[in-house]
N, C-alpha and C positions, 0 to 999 in steps of 0.2 A: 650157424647154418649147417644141414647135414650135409656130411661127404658125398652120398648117395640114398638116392631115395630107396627106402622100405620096399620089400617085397609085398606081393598085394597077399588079399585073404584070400587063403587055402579052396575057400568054396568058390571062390570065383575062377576059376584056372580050367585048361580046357577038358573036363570030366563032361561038360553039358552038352547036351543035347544040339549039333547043328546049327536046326533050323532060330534057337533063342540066341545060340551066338551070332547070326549073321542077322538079327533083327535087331541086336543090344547094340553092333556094331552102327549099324542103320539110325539108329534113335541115338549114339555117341557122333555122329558126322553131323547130324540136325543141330547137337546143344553145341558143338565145336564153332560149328557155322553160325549159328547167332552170338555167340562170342566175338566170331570176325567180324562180323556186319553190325557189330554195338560197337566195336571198339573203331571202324573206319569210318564210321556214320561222321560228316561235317556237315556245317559248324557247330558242335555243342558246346553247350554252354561252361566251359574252365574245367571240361572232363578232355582228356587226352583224343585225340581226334588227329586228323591226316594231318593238321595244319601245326602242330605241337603238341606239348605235355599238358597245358591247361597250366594249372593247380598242383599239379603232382611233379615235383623236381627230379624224383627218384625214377620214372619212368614214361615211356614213347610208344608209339604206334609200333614197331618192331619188337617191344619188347612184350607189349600186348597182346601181338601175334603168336610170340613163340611160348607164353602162357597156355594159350588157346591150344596149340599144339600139343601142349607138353599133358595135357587134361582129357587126350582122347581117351586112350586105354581107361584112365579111372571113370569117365564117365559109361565106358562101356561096361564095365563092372559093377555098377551101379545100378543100372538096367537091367545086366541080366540077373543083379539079386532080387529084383522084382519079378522076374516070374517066375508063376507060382505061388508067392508069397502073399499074408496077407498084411493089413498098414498094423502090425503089430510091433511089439516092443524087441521081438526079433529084427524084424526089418530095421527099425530105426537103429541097431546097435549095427550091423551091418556096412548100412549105408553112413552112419559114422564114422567106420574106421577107415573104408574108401575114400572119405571125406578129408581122414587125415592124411593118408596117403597121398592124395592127390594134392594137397596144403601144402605140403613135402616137395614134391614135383615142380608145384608152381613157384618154387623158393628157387632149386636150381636152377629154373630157365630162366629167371630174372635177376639172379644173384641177390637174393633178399628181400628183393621189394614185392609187396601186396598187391599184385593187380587183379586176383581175383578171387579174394577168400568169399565174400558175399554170392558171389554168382556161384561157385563150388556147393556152396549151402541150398539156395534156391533152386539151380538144377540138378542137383545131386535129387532132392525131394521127388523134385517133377519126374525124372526120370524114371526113378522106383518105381512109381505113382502109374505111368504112362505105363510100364511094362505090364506091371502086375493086373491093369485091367484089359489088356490085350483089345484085339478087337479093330473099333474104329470110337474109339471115346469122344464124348467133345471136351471140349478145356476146363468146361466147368465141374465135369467127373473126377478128370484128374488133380482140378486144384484141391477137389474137399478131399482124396483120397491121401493126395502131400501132407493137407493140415492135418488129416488125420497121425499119418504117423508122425509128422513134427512134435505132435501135443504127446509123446512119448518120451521120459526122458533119456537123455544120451548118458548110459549106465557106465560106459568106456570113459569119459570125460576124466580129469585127474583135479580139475578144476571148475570150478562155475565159469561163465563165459566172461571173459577177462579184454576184447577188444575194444578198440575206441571204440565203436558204435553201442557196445553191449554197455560201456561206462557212459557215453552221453546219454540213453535211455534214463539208465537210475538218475542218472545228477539233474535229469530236467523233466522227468516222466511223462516220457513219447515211449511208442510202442516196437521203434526197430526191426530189426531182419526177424528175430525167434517171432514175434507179434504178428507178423506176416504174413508167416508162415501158418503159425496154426491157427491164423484167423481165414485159412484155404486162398492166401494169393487175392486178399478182393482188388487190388489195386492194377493188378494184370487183368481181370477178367472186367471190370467198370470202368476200366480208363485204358491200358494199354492196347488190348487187342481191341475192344470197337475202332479204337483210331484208326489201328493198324486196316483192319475191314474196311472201313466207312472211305479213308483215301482209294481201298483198290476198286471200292463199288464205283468210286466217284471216278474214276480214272486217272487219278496224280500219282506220281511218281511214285517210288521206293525209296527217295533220301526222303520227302515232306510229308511223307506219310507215318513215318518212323521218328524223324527229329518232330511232328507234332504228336506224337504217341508218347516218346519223354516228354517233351512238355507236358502233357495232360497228366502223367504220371508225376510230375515235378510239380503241381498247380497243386495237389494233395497231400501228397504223402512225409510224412516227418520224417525227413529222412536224416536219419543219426550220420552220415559222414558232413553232411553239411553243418550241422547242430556240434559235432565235435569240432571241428577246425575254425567256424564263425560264429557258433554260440546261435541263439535264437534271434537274433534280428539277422543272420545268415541263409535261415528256415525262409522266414517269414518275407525275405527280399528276394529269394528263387522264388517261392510259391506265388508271390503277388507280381513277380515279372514273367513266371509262364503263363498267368493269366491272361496279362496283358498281351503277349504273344497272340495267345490263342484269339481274342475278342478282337484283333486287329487284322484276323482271317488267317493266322497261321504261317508258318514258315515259306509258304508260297507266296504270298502277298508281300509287295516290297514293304508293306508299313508292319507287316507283320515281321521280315526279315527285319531291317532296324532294329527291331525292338528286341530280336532275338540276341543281337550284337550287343546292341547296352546293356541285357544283362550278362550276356558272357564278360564284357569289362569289369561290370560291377563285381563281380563273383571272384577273377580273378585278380582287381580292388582288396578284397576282401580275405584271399588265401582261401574258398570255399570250393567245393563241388559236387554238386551232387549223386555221390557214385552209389546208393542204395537204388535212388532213377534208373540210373544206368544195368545195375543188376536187374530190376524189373524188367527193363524194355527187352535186355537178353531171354528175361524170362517169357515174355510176351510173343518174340520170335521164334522161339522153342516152339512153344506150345501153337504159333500159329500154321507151323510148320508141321508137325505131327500130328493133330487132332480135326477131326472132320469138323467143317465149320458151324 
């Protein structure tokens, strides 16, 4: 683990212009804050949450927090390398090495453990993405401009992608976080954010609107940290218990609650969680937070 984190890149440092820094800053409070509100969101399903660690031995709602923290500055950096810029091979090498930086970062506020290399990645993208098209975007502009530069390669890299997720992809061929990404985020724009909308049009709350947004996001998605820690019948028993969730009217509904419960048992039965979910829903919160609806 390093002594101290890395100094950031050179071009991001205060030469810029004002008004992009106090907008990059603005668009860094937004990804920060769906960080907090993924990571205090209860009861999720054997993901770290108010009530305990879930799944994850190494790590706690505190220490989740002080990740989120530790990720402002990089996430603002990342921002303001988006304006201006276009989703090119430059951008992607940029927001790579911010990427690392910030990887860095999230190591000493946790003393080692991973609570948010995925979401680092995913809004690291978005953020670019959000800047570089200024304005008032909706979500679905900025997801194809992320996948746009995702489908770039990261030229800085010293390696191929070497994480559990990137290695349960190959070993079972699911498409994971890079797939995601430069398939433009569809998993946030078809399933996350309508949830997120469709509870505030309907007027439910902000936990049931959010814990049924992962769900909906969990009923789909292969998501490689489940597939790493419980193999595919680990996939396949989140996916078909958020369904169940959902068709039993959702987290609101007591048969829908139950059912949210047994699978969080089963899961953490299991040693599984679905923390790629969890990266989306952050993701989901982002973007529903910054982009006109």
């Amino acid at each position: 683990m390093p002594a101290a984190a890395p100094s950031l890149h050179p071009a991001q440092r205060p030469g810029a212009p004002a008004a992009p820094r106090a907008q990059a800053a603005q668009l860094a409070a937004l990804a920060v804050q769906a960080l907090r509100d993924e990571a205090c969101l209860s009861p999720k399903p054997a993901l770290v949450d108010a009530r305990g660690s879930g799944a994850h031995a190494d790590l706690d709602l505190p220490c989740m927090l002080r990740s989120a923290r530790a990720l402002r500055q990089p996430f603002a950096d990342m921002a303001l390398a988006g304006f201006g810029a276009r989703p090119d091979a430059r951008l992607r090498a940029r927001l790579a090495h911010i990427g690392r930086v910030a990887e860095q970062r999230m190591l000493l506020a946790t003393q080692g453990s991973n609570a948010h290399r995925g979401a680092i990645w995913a809004l690291g993208l978005l953020l670019g993405a959000r800047a570089l098209l200024g304005g008032q975007p909706d979500a679905a502009a900025v997801c194809a401009a992320a996948g746009a530069i995702a489908r770039h390669p990261d030229r800085g890299a010293t390696a191929p992608p070497d994480s559990h997720g990137a290695r349960a992809a190959r070993r079972h061929g699911v498409g994971g976080a890079r797939a995601q990404a430069c398939g433009g985020f569809p998993h946030v724009l078809r399933l996350g954010l309508p949830a997120l909308r469709a509870a505030r049009a309907a007027g439910a709350g902000s936990v049931h609107g959010r814990l049924d947004a992962l769900l909906a996001i969990m009923s789909e998605l292969d998501d490689t940290c489940l597939v790493h820690r419980g193999g595919m019948a680990a996939l396949h028993a989140a996916q078909q218990g958020a369904r169940r969730v959902l068709c039993l009217g959702g987290s609101a509904s007591s048969a829908g609650h139950a059912a949210l419960l047994e699978l969080d048992a089963e899961l953490l039965a299991r040693n599984a969680s679905p923390g790629g979910s969890a990266d989306l829903l952050a993701a989901s919160l982002f973007l529903d937070a910054a982009c006109a609806a």
